[in-house]
C-alpha positions as CSV (number, residue, x, y, z in Angstrom):
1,X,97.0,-68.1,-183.3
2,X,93.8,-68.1,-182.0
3,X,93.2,-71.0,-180.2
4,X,90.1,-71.5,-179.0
5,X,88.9,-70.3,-182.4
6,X,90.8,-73.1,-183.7
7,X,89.6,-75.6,-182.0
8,X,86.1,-74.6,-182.3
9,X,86.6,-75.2,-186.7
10,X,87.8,-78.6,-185.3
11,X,84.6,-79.6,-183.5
12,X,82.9,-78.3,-185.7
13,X,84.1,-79.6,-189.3
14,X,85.6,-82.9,-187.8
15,X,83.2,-83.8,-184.9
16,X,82.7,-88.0,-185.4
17,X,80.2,-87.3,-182.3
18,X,76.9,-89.3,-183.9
19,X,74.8,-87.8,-180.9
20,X,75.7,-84.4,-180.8
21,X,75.6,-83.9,-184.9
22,X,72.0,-84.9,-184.6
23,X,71.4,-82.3,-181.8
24,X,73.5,-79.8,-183.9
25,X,71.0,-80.8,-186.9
26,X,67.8,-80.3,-185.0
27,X,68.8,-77.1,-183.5
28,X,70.2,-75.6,-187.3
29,X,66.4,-77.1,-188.6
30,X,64.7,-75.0,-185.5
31,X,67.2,-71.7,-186.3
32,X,66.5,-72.0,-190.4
33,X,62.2,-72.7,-189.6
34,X,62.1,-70.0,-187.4
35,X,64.1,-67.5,-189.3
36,X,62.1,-68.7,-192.7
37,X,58.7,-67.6,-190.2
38,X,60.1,-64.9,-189.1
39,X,60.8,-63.3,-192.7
40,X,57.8,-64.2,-194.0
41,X,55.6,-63.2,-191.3
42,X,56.9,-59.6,-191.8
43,X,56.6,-60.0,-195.2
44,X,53.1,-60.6,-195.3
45,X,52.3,-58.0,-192.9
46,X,53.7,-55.4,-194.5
47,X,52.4,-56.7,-197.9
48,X,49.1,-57.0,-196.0
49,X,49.1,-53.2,-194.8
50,X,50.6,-51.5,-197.9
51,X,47.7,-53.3,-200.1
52,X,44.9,-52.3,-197.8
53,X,46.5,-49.3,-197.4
54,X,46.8,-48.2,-200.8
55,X,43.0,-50.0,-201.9
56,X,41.7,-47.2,-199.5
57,X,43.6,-44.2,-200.6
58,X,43.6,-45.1,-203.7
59,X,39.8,-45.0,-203.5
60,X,39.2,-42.1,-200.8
61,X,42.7,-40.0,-200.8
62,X,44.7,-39.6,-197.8
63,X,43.2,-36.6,-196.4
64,X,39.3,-35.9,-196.8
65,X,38.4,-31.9,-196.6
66,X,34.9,-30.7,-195.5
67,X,32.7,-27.8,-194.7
68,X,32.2,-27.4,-191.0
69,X,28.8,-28.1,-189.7
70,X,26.8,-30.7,-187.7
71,X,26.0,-32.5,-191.0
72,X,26.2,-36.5,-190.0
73,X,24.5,-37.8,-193.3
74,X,26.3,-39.3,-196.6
75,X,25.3,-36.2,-198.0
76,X,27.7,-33.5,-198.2
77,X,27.1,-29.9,-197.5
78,X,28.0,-28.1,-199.8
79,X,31.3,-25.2,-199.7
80,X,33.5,-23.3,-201.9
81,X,37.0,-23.9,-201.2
82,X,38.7,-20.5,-201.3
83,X,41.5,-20.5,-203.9
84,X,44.1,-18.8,-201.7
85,X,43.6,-21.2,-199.1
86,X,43.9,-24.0,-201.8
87,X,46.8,-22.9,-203.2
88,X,48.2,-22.9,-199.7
89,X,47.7,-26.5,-198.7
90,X,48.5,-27.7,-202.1
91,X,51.9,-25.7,-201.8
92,X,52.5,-28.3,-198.5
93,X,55.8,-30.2,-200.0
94,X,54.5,-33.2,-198.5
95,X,51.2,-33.3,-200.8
96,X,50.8,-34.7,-204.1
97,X,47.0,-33.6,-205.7
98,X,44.3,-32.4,-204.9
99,X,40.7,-33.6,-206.2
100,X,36.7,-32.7,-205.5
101,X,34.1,-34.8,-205.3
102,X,30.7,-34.8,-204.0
103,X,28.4,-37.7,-202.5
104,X,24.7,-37.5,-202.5
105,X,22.5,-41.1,-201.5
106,X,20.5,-42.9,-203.8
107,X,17.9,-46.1,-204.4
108,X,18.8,-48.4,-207.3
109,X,15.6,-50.9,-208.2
110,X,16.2,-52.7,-210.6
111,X,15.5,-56.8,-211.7
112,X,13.0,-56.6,-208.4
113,X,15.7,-56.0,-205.9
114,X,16.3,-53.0,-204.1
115,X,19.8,-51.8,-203.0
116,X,20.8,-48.6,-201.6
117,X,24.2,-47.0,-202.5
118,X,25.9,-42.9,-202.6
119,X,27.0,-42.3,-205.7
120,X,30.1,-40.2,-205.7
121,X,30.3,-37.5,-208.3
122,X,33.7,-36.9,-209.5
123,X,34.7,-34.6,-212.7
124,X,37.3,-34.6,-215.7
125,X,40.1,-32.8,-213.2
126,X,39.7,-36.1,-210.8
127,X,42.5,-38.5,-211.3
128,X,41.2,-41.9,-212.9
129,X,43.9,-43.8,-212.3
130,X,43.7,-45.8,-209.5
131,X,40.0,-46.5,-210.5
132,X,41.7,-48.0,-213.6
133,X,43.6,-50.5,-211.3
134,X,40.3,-51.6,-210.2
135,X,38.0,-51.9,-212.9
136,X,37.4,-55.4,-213.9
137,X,35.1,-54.7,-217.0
138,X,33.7,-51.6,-219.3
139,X,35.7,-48.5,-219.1
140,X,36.1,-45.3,-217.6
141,X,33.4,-42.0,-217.3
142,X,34.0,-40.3,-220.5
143,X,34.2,-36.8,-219.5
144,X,35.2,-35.6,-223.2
145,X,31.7,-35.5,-223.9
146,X,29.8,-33.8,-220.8
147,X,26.5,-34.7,-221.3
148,X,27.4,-38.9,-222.4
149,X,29.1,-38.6,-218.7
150,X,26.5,-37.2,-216.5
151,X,24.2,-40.7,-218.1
152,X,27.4,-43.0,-217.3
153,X,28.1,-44.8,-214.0
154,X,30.9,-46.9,-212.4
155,X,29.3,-49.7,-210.0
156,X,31.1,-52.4,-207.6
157,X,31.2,-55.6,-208.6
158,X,29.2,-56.4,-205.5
159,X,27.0,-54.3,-206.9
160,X,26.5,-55.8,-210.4
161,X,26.5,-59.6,-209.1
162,X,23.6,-58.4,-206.4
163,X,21.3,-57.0,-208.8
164,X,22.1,-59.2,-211.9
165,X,23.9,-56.2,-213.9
166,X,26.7,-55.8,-216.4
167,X,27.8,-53.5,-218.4
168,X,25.7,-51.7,-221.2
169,X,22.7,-52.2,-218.8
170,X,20.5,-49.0,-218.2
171,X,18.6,-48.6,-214.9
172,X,16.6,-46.0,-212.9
173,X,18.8,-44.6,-209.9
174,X,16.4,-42.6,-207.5
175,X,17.7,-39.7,-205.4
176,X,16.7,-39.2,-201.7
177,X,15.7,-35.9,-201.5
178,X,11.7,-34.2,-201.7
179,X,10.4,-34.9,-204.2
180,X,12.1,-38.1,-204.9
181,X,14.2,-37.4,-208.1
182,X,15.1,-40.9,-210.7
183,X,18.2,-40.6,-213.3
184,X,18.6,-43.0,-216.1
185,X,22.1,-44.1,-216.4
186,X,24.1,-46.6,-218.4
187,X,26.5,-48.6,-216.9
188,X,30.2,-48.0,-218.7
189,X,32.4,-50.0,-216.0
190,X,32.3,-52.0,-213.4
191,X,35.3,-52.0,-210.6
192,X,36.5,-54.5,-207.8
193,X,38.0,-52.8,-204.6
194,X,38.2,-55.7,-202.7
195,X,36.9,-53.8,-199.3
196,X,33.1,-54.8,-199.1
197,X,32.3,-52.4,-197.2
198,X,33.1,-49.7,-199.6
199,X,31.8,-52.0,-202.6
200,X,28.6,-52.2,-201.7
201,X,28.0,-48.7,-200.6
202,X,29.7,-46.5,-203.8
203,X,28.6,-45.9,-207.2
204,X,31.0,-43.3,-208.9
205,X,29.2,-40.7,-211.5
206,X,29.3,-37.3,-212.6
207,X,29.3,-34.4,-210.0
208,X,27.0,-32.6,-212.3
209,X,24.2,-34.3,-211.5
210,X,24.4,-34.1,-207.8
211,X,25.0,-30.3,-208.1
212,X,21.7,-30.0,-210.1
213,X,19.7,-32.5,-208.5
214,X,20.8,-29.9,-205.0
215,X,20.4,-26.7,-206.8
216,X,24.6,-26.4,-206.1
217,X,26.8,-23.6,-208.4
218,X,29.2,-24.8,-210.2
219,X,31.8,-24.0,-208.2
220,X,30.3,-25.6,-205.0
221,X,31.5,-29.1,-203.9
222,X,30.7,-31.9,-201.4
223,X,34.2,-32.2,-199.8
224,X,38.1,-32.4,-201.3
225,X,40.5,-35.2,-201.5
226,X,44.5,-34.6,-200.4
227,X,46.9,-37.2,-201.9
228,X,49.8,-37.4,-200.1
229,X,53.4,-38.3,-201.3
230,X,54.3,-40.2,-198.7
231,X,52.2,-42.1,-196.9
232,X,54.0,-42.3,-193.9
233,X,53.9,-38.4,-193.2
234,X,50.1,-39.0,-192.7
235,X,49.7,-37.7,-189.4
236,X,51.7,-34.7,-189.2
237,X,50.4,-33.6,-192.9
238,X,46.9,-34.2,-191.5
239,X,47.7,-31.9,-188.5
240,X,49.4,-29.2,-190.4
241,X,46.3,-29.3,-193.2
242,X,43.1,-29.3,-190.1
243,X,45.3,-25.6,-188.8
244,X,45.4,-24.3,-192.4
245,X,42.1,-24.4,-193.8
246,X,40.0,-22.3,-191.9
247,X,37.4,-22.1,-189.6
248,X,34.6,-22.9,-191.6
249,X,36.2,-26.5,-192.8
250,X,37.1,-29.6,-191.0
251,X,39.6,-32.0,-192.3
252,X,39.7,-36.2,-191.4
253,X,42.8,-38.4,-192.2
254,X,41.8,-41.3,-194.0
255,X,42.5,-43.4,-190.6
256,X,39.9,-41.3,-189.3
257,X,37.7,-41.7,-192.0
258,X,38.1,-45.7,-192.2
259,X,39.0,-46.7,-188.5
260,X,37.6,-49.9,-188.4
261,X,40.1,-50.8,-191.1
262,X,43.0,-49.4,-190.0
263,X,42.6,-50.9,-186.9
264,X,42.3,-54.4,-187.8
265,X,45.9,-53.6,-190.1
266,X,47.3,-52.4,-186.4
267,X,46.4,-55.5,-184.7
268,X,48.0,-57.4,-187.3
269,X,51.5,-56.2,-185.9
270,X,50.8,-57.5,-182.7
271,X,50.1,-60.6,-184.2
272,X,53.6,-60.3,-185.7
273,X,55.3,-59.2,-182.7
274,X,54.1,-62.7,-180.7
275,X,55.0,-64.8,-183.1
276,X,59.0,-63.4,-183.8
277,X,58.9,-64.1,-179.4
278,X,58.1,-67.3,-180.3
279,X,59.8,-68.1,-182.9
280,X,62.7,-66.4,-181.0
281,X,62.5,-68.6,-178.1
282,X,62.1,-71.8,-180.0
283,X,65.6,-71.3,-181.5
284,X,66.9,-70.2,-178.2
285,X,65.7,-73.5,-176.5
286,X,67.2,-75.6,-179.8
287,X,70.6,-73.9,-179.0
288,X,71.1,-74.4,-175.9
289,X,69.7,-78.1,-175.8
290,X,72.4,-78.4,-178.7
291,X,75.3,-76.6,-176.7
292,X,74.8,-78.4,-173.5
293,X,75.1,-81.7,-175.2
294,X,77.9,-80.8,-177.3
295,X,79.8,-79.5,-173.7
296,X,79.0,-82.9,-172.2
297,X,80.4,-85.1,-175.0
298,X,83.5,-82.9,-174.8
299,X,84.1,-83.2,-171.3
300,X,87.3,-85.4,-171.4
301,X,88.3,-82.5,-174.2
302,X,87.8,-80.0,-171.4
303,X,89.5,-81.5,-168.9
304,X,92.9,-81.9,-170.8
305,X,92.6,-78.1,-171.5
306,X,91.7,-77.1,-168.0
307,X,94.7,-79.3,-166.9
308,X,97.1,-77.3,-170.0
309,X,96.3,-74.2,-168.4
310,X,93.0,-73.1,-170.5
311,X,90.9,-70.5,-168.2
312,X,87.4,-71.5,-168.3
313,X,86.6,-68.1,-170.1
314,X,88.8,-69.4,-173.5
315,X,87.6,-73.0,-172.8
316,X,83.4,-71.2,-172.9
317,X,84.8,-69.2,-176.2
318,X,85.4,-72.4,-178.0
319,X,81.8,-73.3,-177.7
320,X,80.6,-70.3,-178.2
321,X,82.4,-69.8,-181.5
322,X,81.0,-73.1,-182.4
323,X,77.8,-71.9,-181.8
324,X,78.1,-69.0,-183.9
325,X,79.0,-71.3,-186.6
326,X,75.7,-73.2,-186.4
327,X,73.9,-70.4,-185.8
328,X,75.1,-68.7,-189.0
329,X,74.4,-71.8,-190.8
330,X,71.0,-72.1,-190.0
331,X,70.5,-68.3,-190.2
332,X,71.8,-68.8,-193.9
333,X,69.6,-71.8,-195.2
334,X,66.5,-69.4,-193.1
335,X,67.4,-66.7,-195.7
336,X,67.0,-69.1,-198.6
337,X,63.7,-70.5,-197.3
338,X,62.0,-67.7,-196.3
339,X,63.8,-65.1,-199.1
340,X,62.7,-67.5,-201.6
341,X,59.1,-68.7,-201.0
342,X,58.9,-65.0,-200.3
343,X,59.7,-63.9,-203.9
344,X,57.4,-66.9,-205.3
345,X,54.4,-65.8,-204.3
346,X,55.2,-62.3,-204.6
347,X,55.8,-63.0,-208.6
348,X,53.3,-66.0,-209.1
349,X,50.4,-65.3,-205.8
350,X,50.1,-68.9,-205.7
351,X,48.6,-69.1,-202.2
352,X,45.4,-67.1,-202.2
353,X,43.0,-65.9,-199.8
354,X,39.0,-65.4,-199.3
355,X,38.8,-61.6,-200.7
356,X,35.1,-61.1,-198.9
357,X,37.5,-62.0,-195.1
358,X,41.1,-60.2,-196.0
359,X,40.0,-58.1,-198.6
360,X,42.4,-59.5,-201.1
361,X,42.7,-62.4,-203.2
362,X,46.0,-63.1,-202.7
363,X,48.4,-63.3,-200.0
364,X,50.9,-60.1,-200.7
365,X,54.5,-60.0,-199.5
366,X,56.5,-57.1,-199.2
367,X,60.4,-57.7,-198.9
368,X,62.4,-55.0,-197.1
369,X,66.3,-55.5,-197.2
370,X,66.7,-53.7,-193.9
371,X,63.7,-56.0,-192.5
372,X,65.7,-59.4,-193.1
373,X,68.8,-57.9,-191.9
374,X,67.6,-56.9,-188.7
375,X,65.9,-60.5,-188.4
376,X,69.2,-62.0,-188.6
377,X,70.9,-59.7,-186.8
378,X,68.5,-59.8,-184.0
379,X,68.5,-63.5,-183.7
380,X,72.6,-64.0,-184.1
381,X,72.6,-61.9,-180.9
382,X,69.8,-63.0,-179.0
383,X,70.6,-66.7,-179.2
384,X,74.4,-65.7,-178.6
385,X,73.9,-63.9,-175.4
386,X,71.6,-66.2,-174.1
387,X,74.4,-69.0,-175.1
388,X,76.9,-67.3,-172.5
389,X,74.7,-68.7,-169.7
390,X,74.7,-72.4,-170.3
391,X,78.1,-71.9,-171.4
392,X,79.2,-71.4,-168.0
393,X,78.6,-75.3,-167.1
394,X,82.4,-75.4,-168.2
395,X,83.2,-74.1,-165.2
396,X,81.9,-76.9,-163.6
397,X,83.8,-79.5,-164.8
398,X,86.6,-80.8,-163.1
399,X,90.0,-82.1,-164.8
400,X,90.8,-85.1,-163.1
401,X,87.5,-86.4,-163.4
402,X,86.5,-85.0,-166.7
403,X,90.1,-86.3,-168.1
404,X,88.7,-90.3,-166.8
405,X,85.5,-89.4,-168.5
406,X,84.4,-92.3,-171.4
C-alpha cells in the first residue's frame, strides 16, 4: 500500500478541519478563476489575430507583387508579369491563387462633400469571395456583361454613410491625372471590412477603366495578389517569391504592406503573456497559503508519524498528494468555466465590441485543444513544484511537541 497516498484521500475526503476547508475553498476558487482567465485570454487572442488576420488577406492577399521602380504614389506602375515566371511562383506548393488588380486615385463629390478614395480595379478571373463575406448590401461587379461592369462600383460602408449614398445611387468619380478625367458609375454593393483605415480609402471597380483612363494594354497590370495556403508559412513563402520573380519586380508580405496592423496584433501577445504570470502567480500564492495552513492544523498528525518512523520526505508527499488533488479540482471546474463561456460567445457573440477601436464587432474566440491542455498542464506543474518548498516546513516540526499540540 501506498501510504502516504492514503492518507492524503483521508485529509482530503474526511477533513472535519472548518479552517482549513475554507482555505482549501479559496485557493480551488483562485486555481478555477485563474485557469477560466487563462483560457479565455488565449482564446480571444488568437480569435482576435486570426479575424484581423484573415479581414486583411482576405481583402489584400498574402503577398502583394510589383514592378520595380521608385514609384511611392497609390498609383501603380504599370508591368506585364511574364508567364513563365508566373507559372513558376504559382507552381510554389505553399500558394493557393494568384489574382491582378490595379489601383489608380480618385475624387468622389457628391451631396456637397468631397472624399478622396483609390479605386481598385479587379476583373472576372479575381476571386469574389471574400468580398462576399463582406458586403452588407447590393451585390457583386457583374463581370458577365463587360461594359454594365466598367459603370458598377463596390464602396465601404464608411464611404456610403459619409457621403449620404446607398445603393442604386449614381455619382461622378474624378480621376487624378492631366486633364482631370470624371466616370459615371452606379453603385451595385456596398461592403463592411471593419478596418477603417482600408474602408475609407478603397472603392473596388473594374480594371478596365484604369487601364484606359492610363493608356495601359490589356495585358498590363498595377500589381499581383499571392494567396497563400497557409498562413503561417508567410515569411518563408514571401522570401522564396521576392528571389523568384525577377529583377524588374519587388514583392511585400502583407505584414509589410499593413505594419501598423500587425503590430498592434503582436502586442496583443505580450498582453497575454503578463497576464498568464499573473494569473500564474495568484494561484501559486492561493496554494501555498492553503498548504501551509493545512500542515499547521496537522501538526499533532505529523508528529505521531515522525514518531512511527515516517521520513519527512513520505510525511511532505502526503501533502503534496493532497495538493495535487485540489489543484486538479480547481483545474477541472477552470476548464468548465473558461471552456464553456468560451463556446458561448463563440456560437451566440453576446459580448460585443466598438468595431471603429478593434475593428470588429464582436469579441472572437478561437479554442485550440492543445492550447488548454498546455494551460493545465503548465499550471499542475508550476504550482506543484513551487509546493515542494513550503512543504519542507514538515521538517521542522518536532514529535514530542507537535504530538502535545491542541
Amino acid at each position: 500500500m501506498n501510504l502516504p497516498f492514503f492518507i492524503a484521500k483521508r485529509i482530503t475526503f474526511k477533513s472535519k478541519h472548518t479552517f482549513s476547508r475554507l482555505s482549501v475553498r479559496i485557493a480551488i476558487l483562485g486555481i478555477m478563476l485563474g485557469l477560466a482567465v487563462m483560457i479565455l485570454s488565449v482564446a480571444i487572442v488568437k480569435g482576435f489575430q486570426i479575424e484581423i488576420k484573415e479581414k486583411v488577406r482576405g481583402f489584400s492577399g498574402d503577398i502583394i507583387v510589383l514592378k520595380y521602380d521608385l514609384n511611392t504614389t497609390f498609383e501603380n506602375s504599370p508591368f506585364i508579369i511574364n508567364p513563365k515566371t508566373l507559372r513558376n511562383i504559382l507552381s510554389y506548393p505553399a500558394i493557393a491563387a494568384g489574382q491582378a488588380y490595379a489601383t489608380k486615385p480618385a475624387i468622389i463629390n457628391i451631396n456637397d462633400e468631397v472624399e478622396g478614395v483609390i479605386m481598385k480595379g479587379i476583373d472576372k478571373t479575381y476571386d469574389q469571395k471574400y468580398l462576399k463575406k463582406i458586403l452588407v448590401a447590393g451585390t457583386f461587379l457583374g463581370f458577365s456583361d463587360s461594359v454594365k461592369a466598367s459603370q458598377q462600383l463596390l464602396i465601404s460602408r464608411y464611404t456610403a454613410e459619409r457621403l449620404n449614398l446607398k445603393v442604386g445611387d449614381d455619382f461622378k468619380m474624378y480621376f487624378l491625372q492631366k486633364p482631370l478625367r470624371a466616370r459615371k458609375f452606379t453603385i451595385v454593393g456596398i461592403f463592411n471590412l471593419g478596418i477603417e483605415e482600408i474602408d475609407k480609402t478603397y472603392v473596388i471597380g473594374d480594371i478596365s477603366i484604369i487601364r484606359r483612363l492610363n493608356n495601359w494594354t490589356n495585358n498590363e497590370i498595377g500589381g499581383y495578389e499571392l494567396r497563400l495556403k497557409n498562413f503561417d508559412q508567410l515569411d518563408a513563402v514571401a522570401e522564396t517569391v521576392y528571389h523568384g520573380i525577377g529583377m524588374k519586380l519587388k514583392s511585400y508580405s502583407v505584414k509589410e504592406y499593413y505594419p501598423e496592423v500587425f503590430q498592434w496584433l503582436s502586442l496583443l501577445d505580450v498582453n497575454t503573456e503578463v497576464l498568464l504570470i499573473l494569473m500564474v502567480a495568484v494561484a501559486v500564492i492561493n496554494m501555498i497559503s492553503a498548504l501551509l495552513i493545512i500542515i499547521l492544523e496537522r501538526a499533532n498528525m505529523i508528529g505521531i508519524l515522525k514518531a512511527l518512523g515516517s521520513t519527512n520526505w513520505e510525511i511532505r508527499k502526503v501533502f503534496l498528494y493532497n495538493a495535487v488533488y485540489l489543484i486538479g479540482f480547481g483545474l477541472f471546474l477552470g476548464n468548465i468555466l473558461g471552456i464553456g463561456l468560451a463556446t458561448f460567445q463563440k456560437y451566440t457573440h453576446f459580448f460585443t465590441l466598438d468595431q471603429a477601436s478593434y475593428y470588429i464587432t464582436f469579441i472572437p474566440v478561437e479554442l485550440n485543444i492543445v492550447d488548454i491542455a498546455l494551460l493545465n498542464l503548465g499550471t499542475l506543474v508550476i504550482c506543484v513544484f513551487v509546493l515542494i518548498v513550503p512543504s519542507m516546513l514538515v521538517s521542522r516540526i518536532s514529535p514530542v511537541k507537535a504530538i502535545s499540540f491542541k
